[in-house]
N, CA, C and O atoms as a Tinker XYZ file with bonds, in Angstrom:
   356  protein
     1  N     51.029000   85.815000   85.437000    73     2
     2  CA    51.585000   87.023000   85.999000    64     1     3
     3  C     50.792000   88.218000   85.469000    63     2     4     5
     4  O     50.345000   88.209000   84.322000    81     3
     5  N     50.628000   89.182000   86.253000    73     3     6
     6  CA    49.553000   90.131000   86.227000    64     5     7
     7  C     50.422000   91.261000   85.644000    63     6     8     9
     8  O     51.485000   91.285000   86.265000    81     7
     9  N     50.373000   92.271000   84.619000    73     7    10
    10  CA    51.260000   93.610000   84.417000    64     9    11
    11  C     50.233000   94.645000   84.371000    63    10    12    13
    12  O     49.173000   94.573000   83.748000    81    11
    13  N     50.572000   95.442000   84.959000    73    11    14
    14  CA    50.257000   97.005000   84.842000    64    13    15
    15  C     50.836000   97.728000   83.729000    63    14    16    17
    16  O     51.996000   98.141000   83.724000    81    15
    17  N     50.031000   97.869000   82.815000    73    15    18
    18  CA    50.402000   98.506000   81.811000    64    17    19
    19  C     49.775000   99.910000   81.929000    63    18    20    21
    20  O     49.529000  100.481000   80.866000    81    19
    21  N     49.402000  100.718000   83.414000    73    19    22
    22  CA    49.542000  101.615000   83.489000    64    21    23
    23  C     50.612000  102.487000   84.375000    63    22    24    25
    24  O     50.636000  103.630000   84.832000    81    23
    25  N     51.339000  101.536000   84.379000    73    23    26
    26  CA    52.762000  101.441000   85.096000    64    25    27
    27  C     53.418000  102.763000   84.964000    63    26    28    29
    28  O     53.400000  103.016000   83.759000    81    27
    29  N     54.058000  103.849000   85.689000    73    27    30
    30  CA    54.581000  104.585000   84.834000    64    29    31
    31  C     56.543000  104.265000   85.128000    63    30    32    33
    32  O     57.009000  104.118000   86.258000    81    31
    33  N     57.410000  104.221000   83.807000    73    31    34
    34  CA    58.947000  103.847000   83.984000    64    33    35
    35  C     59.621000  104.527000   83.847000    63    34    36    37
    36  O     59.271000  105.605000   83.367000    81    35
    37  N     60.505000  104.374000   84.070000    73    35    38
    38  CA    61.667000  105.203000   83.790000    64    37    39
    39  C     62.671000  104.680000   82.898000    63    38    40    41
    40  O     63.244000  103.614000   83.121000    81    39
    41  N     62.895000  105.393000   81.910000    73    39    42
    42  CA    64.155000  104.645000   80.670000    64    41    43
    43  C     65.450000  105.387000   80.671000    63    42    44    45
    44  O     65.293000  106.582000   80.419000    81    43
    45  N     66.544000  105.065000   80.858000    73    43    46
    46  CA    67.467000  106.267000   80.776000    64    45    47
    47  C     68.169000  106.041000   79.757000    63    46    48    49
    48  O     68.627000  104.926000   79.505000    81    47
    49  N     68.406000  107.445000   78.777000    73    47    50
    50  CA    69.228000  107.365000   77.385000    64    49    51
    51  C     70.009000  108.708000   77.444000    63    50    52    53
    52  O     69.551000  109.760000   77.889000    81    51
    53  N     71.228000  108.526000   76.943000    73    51    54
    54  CA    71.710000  109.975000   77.129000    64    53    55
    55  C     71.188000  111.010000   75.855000    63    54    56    57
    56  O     70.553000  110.735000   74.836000    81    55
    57  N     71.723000  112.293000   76.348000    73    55    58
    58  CA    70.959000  113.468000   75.458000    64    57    59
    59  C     71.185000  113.191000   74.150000    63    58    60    61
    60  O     70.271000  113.457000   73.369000    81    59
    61  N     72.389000  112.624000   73.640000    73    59    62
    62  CA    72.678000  112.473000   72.292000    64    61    63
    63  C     71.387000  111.125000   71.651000    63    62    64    65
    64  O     70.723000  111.017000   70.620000    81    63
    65  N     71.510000  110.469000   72.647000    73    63    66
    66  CA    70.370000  109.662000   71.970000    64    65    67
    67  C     68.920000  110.178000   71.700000    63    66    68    69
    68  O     68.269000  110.095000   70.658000    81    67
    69  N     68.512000  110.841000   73.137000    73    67    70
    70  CA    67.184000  111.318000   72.478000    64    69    71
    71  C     67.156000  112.224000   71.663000    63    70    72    73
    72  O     66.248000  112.113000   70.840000    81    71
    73  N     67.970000  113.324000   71.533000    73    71    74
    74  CA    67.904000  114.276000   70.719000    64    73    75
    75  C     67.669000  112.890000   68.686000    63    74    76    77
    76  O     66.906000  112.889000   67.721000    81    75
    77  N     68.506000  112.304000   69.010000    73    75    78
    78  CA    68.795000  111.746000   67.286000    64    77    79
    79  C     67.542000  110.932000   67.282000    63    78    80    81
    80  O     67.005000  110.703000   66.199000    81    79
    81  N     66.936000  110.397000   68.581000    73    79    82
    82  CA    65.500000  109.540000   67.810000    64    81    83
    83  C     64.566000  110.587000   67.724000    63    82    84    85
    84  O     63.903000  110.682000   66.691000    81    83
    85  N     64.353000  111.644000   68.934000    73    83    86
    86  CA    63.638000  112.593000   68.669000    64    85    87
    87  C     63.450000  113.040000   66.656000    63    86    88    89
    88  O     62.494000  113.003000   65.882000    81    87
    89  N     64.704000  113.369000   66.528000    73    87    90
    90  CA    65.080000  114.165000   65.231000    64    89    91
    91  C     64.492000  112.666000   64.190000    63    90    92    93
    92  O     63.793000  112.959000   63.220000    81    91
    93  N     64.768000  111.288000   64.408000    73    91    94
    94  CA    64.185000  110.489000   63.557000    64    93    95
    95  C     62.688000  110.355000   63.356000    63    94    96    97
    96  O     62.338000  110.357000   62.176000    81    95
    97  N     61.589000  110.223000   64.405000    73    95    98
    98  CA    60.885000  110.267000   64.319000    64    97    99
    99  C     59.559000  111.320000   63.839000    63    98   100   101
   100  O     58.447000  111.027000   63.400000    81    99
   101  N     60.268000  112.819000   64.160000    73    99   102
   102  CA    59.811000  113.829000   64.242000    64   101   103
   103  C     59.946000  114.148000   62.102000    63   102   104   105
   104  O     58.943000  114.600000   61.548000    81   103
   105  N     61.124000  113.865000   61.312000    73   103   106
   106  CA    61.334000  114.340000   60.419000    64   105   107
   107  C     61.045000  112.646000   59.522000    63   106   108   109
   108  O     60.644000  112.861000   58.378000    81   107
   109  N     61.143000  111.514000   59.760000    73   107   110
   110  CA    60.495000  110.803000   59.178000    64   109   111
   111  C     59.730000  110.063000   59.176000    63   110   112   113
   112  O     59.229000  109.647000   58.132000    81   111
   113  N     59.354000  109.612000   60.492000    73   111   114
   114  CA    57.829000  109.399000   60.665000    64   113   115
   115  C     56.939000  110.095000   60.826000    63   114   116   117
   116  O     56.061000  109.717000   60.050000    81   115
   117  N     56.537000  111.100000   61.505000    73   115   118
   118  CA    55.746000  111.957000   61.891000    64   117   119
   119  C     54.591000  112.469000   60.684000    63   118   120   121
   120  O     54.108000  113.503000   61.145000    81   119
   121  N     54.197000  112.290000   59.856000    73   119   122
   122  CA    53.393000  113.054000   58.959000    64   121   123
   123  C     54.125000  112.389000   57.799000    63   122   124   125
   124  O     53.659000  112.929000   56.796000    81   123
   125  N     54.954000  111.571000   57.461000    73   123   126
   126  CA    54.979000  110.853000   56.228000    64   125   127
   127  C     54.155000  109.826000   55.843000    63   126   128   129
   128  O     53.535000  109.138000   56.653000    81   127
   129  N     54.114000  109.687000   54.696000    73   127   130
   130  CA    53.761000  108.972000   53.655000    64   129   131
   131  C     53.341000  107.231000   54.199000    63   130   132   133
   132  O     52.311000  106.579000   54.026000    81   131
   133  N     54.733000  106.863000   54.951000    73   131   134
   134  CA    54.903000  105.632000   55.973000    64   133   135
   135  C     53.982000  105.542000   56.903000    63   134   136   137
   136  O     54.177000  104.587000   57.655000    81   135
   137  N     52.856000  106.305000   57.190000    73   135   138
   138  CA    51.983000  106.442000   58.329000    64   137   139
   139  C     50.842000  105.796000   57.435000    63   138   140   141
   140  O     50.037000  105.051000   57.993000    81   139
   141  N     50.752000  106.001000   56.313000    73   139   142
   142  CA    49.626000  105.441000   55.828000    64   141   143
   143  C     49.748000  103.996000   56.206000    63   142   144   145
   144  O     48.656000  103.460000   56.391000    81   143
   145  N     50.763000  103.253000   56.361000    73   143   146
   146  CA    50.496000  101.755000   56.780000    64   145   147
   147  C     50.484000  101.306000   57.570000    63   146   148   149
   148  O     50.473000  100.076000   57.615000    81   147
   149  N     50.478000  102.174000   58.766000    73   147   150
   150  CA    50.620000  102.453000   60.265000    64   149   151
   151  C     49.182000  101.516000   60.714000    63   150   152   153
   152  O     48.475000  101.301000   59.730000    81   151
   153  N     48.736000  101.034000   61.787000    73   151   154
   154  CA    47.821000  100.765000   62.371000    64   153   155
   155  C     46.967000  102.056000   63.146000    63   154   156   157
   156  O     47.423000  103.003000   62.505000    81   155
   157  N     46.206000  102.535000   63.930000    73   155   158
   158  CA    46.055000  103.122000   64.682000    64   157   159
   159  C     46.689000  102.985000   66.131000    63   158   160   161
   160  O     46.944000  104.013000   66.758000    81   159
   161  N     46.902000  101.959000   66.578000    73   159   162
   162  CA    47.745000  101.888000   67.374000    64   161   163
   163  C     49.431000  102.449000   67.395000    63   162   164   165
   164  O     50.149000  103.018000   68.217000    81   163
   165  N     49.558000  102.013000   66.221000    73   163   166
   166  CA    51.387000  102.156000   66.194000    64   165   167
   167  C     51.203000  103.346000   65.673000    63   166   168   169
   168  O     52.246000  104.000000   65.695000    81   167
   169  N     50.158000  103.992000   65.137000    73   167   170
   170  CA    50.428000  106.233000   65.080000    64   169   171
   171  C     50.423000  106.513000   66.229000    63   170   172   173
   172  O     51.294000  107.244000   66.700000    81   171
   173  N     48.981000  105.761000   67.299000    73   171   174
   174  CA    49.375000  106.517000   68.801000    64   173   175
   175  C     50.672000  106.251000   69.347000    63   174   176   177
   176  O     51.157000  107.186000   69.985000    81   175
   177  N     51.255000  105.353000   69.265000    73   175   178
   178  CA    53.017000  104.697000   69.939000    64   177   179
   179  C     53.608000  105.812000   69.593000    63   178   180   181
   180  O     54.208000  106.516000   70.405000    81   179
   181  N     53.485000  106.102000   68.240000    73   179   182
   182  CA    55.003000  106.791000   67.877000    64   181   183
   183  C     54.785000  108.054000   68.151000    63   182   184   185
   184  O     55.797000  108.693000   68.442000    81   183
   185  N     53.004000  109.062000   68.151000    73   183   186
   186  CA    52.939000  109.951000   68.175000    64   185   187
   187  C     53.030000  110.133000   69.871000    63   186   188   189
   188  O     53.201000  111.295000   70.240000    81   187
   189  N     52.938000  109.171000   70.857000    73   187   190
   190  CA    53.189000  109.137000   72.363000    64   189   191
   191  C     54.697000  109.265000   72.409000    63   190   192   193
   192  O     55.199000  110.195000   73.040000    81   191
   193  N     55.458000  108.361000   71.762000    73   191   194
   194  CA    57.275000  108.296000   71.926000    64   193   195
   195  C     57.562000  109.886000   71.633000    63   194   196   197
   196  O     57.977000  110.588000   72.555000    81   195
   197  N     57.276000  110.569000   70.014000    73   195   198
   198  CA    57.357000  111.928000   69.940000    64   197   199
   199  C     56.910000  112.876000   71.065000    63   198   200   201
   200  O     57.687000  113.787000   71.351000    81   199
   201  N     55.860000  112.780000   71.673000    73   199   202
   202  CA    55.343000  113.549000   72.424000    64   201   203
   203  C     56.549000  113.579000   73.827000    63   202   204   205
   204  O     57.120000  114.569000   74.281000    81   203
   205  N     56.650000  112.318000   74.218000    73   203   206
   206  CA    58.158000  111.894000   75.534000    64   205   207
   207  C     58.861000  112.523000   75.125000    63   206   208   209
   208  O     59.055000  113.574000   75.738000    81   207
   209  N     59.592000  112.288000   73.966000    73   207   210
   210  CA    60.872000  112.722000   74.315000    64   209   211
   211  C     61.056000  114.026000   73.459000    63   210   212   213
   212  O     62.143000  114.348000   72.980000    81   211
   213  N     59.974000  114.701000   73.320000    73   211   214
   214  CA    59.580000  116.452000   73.353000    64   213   215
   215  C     60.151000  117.363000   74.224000    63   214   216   217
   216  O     61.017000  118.232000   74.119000    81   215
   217  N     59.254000  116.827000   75.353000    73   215   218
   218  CA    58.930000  116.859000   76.860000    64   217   219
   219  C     60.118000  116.785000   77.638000    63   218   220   221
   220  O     60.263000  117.574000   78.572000    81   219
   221  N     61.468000  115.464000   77.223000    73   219   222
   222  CA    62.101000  115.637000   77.471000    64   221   223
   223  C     63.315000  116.502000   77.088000    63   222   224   225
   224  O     64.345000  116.656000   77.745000    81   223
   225  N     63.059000  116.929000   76.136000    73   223   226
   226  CA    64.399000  117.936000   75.187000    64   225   227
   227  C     63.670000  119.524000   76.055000    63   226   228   229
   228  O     64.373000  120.281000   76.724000    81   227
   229  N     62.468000  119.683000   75.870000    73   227   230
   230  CA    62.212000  120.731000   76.680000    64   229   231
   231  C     62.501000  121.126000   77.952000    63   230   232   233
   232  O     62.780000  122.277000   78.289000    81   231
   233  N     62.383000  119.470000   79.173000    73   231   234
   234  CA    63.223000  119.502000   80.195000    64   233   235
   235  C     64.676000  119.873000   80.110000    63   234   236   237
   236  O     65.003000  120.806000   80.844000    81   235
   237  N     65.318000  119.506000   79.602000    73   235   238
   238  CA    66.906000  119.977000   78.944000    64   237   239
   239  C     66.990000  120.908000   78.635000    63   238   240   241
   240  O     68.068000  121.470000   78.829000    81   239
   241  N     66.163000  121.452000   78.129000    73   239   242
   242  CA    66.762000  122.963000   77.839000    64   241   243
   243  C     67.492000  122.935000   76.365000    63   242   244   245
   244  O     68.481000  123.465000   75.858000    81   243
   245  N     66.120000  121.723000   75.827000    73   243   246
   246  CA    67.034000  121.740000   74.115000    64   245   247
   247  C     65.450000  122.417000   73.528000    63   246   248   249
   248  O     64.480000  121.661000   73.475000    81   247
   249  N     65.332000  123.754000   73.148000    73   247   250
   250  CA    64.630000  124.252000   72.785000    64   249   251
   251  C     64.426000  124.464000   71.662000    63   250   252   253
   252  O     64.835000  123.620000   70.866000    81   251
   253  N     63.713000  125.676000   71.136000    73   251   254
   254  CA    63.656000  125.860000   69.503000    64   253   255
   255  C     65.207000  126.502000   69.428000    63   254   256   257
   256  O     65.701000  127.087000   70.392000    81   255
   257  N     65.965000  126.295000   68.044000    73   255   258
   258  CA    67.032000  126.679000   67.953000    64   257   259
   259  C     67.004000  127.016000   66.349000    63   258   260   261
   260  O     66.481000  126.231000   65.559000    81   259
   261  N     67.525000  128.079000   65.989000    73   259   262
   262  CA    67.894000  128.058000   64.237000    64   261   263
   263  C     67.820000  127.201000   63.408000    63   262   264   265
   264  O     67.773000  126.094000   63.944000    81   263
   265  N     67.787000  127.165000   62.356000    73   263   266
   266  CA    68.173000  126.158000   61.823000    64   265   267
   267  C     69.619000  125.245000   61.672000    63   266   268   269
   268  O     69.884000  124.070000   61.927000    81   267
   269  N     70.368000  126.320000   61.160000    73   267   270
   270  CA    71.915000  125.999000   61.576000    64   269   271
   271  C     72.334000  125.318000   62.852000    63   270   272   273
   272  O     72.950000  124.257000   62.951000    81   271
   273  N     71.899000  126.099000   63.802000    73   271   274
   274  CA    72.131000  125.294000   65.089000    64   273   275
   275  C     71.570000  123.914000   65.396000    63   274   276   277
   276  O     72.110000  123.036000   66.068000    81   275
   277  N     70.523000  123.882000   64.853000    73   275   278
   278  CA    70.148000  122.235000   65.446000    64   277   279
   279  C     70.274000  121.268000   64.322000    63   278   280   281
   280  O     69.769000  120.145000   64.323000    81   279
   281  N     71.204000  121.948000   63.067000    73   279   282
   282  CA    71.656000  120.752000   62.433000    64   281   283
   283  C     72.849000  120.771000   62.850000    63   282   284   285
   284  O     73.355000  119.700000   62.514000    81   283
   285  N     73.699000  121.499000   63.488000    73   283   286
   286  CA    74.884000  120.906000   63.963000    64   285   287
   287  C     74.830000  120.643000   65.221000    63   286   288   289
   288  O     75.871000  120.294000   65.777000    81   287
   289  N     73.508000  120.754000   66.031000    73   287   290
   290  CA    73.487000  119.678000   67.663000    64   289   291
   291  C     72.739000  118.164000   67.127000    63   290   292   293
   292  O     72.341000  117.376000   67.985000    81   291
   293  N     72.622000  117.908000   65.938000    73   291   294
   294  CA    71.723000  116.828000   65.452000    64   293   295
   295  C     72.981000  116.287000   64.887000    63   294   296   297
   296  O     73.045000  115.147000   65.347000    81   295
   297  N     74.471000  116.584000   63.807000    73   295   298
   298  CA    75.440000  116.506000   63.566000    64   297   299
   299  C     76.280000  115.957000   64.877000    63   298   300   301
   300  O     77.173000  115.111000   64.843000    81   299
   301  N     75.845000  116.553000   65.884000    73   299   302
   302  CA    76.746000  116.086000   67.569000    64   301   303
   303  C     76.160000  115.019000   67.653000    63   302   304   305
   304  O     76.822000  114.011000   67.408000    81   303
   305  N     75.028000  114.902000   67.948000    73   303   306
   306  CA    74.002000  113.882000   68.300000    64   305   307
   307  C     74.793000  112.449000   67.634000    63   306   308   309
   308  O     75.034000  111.447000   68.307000    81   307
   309  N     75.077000  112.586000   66.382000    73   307   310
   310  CA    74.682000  111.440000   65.353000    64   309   311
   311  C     76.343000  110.949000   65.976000    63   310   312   313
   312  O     76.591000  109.916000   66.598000    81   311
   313  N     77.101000  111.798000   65.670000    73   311   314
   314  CA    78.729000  111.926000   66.025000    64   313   315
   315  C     78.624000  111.043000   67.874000    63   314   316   317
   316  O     79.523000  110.211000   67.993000    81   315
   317  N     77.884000  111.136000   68.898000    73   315   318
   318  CA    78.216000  110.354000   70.005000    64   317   319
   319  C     77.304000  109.554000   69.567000    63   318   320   321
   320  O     76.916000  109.265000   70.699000    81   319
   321  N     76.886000  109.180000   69.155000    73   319   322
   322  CA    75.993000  108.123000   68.695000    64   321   323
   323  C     77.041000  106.510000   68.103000    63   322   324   325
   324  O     77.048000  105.397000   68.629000    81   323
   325  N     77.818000  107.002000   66.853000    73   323   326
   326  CA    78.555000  106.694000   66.638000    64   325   327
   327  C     79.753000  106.388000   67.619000    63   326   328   329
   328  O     80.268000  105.270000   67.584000    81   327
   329  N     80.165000  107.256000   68.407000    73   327   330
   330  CA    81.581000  106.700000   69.554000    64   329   331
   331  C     81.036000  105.800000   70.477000    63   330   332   333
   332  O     81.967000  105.349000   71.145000    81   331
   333  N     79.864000  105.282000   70.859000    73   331   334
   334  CA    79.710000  104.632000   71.659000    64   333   335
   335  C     79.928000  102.806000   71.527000    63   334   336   337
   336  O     79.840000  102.134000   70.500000    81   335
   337  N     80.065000  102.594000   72.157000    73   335   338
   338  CA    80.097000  100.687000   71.724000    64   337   339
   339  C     79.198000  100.332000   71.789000    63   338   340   341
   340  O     78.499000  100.740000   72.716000    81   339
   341  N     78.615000   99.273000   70.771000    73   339   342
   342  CA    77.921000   98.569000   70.272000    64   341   343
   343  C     76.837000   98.364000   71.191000    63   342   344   345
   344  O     75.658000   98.682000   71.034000    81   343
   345  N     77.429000   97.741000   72.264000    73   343   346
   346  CA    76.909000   96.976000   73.472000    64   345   347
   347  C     76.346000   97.758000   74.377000    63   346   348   349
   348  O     75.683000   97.246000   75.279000    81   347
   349  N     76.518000   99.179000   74.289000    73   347   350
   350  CA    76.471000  100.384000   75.133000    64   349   351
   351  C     75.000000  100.094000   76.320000    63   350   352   353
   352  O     74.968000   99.951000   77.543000    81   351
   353  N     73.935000  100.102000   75.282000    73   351   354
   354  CA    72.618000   99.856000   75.605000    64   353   355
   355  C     72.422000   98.151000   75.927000    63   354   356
   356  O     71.318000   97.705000   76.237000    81   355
């Protein structure tokens, strides 16, 4: 079987989710320490996943915000994160 891995997809996650991987990747992968054992490949993955779902918080209209403020929309985030069931995904 043949794949196009220049395929382009569509993934759907709600805002609370991307906002909290956004916020994971961005504050502990992104430029840590953990990158040193990274491949070159898996820095481009994660620095491509960061770059998506950027792109997508910018589509949303989740912009630059205070500080205060986007630790308590990152506080929301984590909070529906948590109410959802297990199985959700």
């Amino acid at each position: 079987m043949h794949h196009d891995l220049n395929k382009s997809i569509t993934v759907e996650i709600t805002l609370g989710h991307l906002l909290f991987i956004w916020n994971i990747i961005s504050t502990k992968l992104s430029g840590s320490p953990l990158n040193d054992n990274f491949t070159e490949e898996e820095k481009k993955a994660i620095w491509a996943l960061e770059d998506l779902l950027e792109s997508s918080l910018v589509a949303n209209d989740v912009t630059e915000l205070p500080q205060a403020e986007w630790e308590q929309l990152i506080s929301k985030a984590a909070n529906h994160i948590n109410s959802l069931p297990v199985g959700f995904l």
